[in-house]
N, CA and C atoms as an extended XYZ file, in Angstrom:
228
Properties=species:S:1:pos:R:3:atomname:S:1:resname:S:1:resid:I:1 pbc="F F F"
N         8.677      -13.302      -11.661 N   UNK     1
C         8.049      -13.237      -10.362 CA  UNK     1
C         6.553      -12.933      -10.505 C   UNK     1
N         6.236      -12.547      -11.459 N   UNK     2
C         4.740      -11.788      -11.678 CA  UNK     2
C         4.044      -12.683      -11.808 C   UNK     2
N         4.571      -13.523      -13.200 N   UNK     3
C         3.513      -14.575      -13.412 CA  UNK     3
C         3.286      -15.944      -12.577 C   UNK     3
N         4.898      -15.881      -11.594 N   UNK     4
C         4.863      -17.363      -10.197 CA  UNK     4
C         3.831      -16.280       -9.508 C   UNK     4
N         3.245      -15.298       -9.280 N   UNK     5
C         2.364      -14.807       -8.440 CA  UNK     5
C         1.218      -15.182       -8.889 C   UNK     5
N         0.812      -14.739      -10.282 N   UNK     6
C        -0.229      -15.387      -11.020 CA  UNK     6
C        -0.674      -16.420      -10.995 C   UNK     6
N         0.425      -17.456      -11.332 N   UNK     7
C        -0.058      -18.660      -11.102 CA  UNK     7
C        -1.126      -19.162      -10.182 C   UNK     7
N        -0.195      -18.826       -8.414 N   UNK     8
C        -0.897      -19.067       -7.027 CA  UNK     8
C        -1.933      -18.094       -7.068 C   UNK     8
N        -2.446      -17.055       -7.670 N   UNK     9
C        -3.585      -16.709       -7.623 CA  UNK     9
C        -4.614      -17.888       -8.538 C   UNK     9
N        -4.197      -18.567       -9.354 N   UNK    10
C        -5.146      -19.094      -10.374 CA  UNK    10
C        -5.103      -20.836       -9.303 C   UNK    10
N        -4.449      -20.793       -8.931 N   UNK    11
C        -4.470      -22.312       -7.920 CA  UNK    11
C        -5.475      -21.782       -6.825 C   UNK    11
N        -4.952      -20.785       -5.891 N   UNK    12
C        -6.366      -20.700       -4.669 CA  UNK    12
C        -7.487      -20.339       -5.720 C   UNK    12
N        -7.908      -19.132       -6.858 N   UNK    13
C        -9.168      -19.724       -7.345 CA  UNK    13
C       -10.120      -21.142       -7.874 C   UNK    13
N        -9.069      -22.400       -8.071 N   UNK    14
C        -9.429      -23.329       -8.673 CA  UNK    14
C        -9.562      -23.916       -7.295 C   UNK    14
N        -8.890      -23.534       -6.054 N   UNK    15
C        -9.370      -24.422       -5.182 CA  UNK    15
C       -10.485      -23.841       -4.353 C   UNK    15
N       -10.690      -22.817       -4.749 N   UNK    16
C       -11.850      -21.879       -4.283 CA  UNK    16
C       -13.697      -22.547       -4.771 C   UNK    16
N       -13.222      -22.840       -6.014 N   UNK    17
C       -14.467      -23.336       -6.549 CA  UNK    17
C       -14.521      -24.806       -6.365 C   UNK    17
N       -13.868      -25.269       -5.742 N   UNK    18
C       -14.374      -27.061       -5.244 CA  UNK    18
C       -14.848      -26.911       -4.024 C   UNK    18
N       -15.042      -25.542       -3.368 N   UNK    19
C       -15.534      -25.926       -1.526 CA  UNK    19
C       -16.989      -25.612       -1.975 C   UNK    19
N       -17.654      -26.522       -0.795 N   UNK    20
C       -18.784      -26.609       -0.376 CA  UNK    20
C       -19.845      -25.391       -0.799 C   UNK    20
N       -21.021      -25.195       -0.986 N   UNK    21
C       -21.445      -23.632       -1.042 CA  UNK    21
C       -21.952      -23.527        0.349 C   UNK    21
N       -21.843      -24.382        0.849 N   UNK    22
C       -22.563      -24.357        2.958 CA  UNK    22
C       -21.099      -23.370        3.282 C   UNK    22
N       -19.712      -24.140        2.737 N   UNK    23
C       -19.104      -23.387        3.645 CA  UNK    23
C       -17.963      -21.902        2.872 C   UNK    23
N       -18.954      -21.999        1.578 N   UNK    24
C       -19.113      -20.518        1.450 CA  UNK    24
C       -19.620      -19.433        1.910 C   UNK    24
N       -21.074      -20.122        2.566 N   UNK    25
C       -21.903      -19.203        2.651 CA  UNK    25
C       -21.822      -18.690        4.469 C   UNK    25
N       -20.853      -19.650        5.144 N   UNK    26
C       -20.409      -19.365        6.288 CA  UNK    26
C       -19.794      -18.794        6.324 C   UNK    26
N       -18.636      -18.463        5.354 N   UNK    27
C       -17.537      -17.238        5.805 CA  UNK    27
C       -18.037      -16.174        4.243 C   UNK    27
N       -19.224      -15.994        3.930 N   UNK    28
C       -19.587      -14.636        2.832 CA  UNK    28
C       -18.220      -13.378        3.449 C   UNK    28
N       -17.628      -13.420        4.369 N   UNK    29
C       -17.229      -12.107        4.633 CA  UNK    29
C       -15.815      -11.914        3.147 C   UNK    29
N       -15.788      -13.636        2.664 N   UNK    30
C       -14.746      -13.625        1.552 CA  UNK    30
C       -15.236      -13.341        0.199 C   UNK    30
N       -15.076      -12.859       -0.444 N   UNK    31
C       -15.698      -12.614       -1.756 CA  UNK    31
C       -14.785      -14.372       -3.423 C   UNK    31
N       -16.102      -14.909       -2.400 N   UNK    32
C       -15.266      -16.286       -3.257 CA  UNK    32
C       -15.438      -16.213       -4.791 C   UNK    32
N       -16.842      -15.446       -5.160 N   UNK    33
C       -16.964      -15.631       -6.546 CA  UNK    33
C       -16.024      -14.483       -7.176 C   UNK    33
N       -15.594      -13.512       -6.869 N   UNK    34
C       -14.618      -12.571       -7.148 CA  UNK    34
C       -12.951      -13.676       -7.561 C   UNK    34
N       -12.913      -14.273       -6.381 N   UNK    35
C       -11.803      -15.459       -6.255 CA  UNK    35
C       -11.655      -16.620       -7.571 C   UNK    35
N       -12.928      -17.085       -7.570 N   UNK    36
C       -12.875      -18.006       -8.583 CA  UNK    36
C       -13.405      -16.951       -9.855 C   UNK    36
N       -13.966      -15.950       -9.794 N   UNK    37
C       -13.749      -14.905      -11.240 CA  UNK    37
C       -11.942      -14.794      -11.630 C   UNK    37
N       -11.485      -14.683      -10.537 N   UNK    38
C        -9.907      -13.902      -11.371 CA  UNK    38
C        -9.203      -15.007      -11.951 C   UNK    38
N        -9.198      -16.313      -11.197 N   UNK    39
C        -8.973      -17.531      -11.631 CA  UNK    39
C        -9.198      -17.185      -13.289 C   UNK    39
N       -10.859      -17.236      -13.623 N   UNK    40
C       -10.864      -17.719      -15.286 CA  UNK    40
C       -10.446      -16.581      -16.010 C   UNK    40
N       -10.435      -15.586      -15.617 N   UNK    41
C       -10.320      -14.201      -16.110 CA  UNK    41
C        -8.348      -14.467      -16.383 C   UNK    41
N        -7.938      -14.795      -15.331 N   UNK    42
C        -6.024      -14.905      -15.698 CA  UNK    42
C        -5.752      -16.228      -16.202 C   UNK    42
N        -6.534      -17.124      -16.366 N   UNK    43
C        -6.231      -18.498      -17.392 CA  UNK    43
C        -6.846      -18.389      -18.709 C   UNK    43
N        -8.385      -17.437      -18.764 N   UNK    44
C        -8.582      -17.381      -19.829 CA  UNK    44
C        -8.339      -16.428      -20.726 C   UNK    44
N        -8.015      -15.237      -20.031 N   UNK    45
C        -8.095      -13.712      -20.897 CA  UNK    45
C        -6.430      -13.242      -20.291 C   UNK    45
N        -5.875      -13.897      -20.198 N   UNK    46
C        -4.427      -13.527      -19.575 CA  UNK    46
C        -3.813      -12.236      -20.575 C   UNK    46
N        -4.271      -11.693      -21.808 N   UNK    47
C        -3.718      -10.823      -22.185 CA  UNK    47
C        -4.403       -9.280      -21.962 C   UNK    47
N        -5.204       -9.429      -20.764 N   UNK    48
C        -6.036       -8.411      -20.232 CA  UNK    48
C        -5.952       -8.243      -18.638 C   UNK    48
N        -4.287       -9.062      -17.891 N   UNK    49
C        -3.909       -8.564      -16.988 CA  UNK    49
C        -3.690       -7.162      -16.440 C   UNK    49
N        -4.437       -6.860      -15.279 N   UNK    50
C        -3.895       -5.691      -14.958 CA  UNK    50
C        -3.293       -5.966      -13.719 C   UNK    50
N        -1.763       -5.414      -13.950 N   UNK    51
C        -0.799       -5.653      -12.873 CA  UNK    51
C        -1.152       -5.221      -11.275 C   UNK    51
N        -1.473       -3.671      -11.650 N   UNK    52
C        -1.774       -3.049      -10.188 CA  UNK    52
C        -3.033       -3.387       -9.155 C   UNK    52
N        -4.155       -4.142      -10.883 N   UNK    53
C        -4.728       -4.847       -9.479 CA  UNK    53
C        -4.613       -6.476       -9.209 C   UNK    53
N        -3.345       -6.987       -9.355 N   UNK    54
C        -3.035       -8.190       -9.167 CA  UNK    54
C        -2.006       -7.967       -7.598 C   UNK    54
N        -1.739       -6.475       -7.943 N   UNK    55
C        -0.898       -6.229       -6.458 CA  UNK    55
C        -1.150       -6.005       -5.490 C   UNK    55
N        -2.921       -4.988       -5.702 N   UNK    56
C        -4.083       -5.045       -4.821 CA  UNK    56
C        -4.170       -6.463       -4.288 C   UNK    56
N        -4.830       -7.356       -4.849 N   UNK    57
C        -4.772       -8.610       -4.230 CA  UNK    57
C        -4.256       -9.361       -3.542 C   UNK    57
N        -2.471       -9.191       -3.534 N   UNK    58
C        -1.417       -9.722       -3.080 CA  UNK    58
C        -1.128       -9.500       -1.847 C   UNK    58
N        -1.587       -8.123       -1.767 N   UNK    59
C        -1.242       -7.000       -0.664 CA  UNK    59
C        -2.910       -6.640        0.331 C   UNK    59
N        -3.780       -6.883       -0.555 N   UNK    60
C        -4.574       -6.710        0.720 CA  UNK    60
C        -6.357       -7.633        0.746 C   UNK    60
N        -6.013       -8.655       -0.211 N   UNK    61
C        -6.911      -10.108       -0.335 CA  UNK    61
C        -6.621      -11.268       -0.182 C   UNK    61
N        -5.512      -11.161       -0.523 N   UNK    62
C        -5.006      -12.887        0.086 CA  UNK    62
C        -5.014      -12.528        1.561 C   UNK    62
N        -4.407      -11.447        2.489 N   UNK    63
C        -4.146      -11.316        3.607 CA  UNK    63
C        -5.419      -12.256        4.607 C   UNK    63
N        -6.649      -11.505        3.681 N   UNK    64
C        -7.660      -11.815        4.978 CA  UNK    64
C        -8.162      -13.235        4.599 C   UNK    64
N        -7.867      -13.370        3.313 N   UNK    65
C        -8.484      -15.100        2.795 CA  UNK    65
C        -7.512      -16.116        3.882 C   UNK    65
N        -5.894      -15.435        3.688 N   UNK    66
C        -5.033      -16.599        4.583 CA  UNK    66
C        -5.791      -16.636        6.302 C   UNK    66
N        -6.395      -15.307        6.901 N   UNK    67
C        -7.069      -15.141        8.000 CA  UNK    67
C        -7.947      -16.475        8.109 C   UNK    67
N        -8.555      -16.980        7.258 N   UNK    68
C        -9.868      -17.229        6.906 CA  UNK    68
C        -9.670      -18.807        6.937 C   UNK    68
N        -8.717      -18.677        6.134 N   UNK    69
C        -8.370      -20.072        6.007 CA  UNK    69
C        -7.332      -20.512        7.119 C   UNK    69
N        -6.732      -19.951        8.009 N   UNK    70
C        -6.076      -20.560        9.077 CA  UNK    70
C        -6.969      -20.800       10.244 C   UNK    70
N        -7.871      -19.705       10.435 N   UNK    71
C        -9.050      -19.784       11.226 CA  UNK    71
C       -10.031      -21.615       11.197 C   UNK    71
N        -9.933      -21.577        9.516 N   UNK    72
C       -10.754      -23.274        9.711 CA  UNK    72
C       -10.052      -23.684        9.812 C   UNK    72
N        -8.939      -24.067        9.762 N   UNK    73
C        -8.093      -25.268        9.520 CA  UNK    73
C        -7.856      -25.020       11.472 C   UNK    73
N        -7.932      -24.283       12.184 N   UNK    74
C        -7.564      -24.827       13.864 CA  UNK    74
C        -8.812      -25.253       14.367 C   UNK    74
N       -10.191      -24.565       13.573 N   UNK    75
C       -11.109      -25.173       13.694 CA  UNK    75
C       -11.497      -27.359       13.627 C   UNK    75
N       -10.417      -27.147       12.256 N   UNK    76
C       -10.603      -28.690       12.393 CA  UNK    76
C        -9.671      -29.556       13.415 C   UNK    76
């Protein structure tokens, strides 16, 4: 279960770093380069996971990114 969590963290960072920097710089309230940091940090250095703050994330960063991202998508 840890690492199917991992994974979808390393997919929204990879899809983090193909958006626009216009419409990065419209929602700054997300910390995208943090986003696409954990991405290379858990594909590249995966033996320097730290669990508790992968649970941080789970539990209280994806929350407001999914905010963020449901917000544009009714936008479109």
């Amino acid at each position: 279960m840890k690492y199917a969590v991992l994974k979808q963290i390393e997919i929204i960072g990879e899809a983090a770093n193909y958006l626009s920097e216009e419409l990065k710089h419209q929602h700054d309230e997300i910390e995208w380069n943090e986003i696409i940091g954990a991405r290379h940090l858990y594909v590249h250095h995966y033996n320097r996971i730290d669990w508790v703050t992968v649970w941080e994330i789970i539990h209280s960063d994806i929350p407001k990114l999914k905010n963020v991202v449901e917000s544009l998508l009714n936008e479109l």
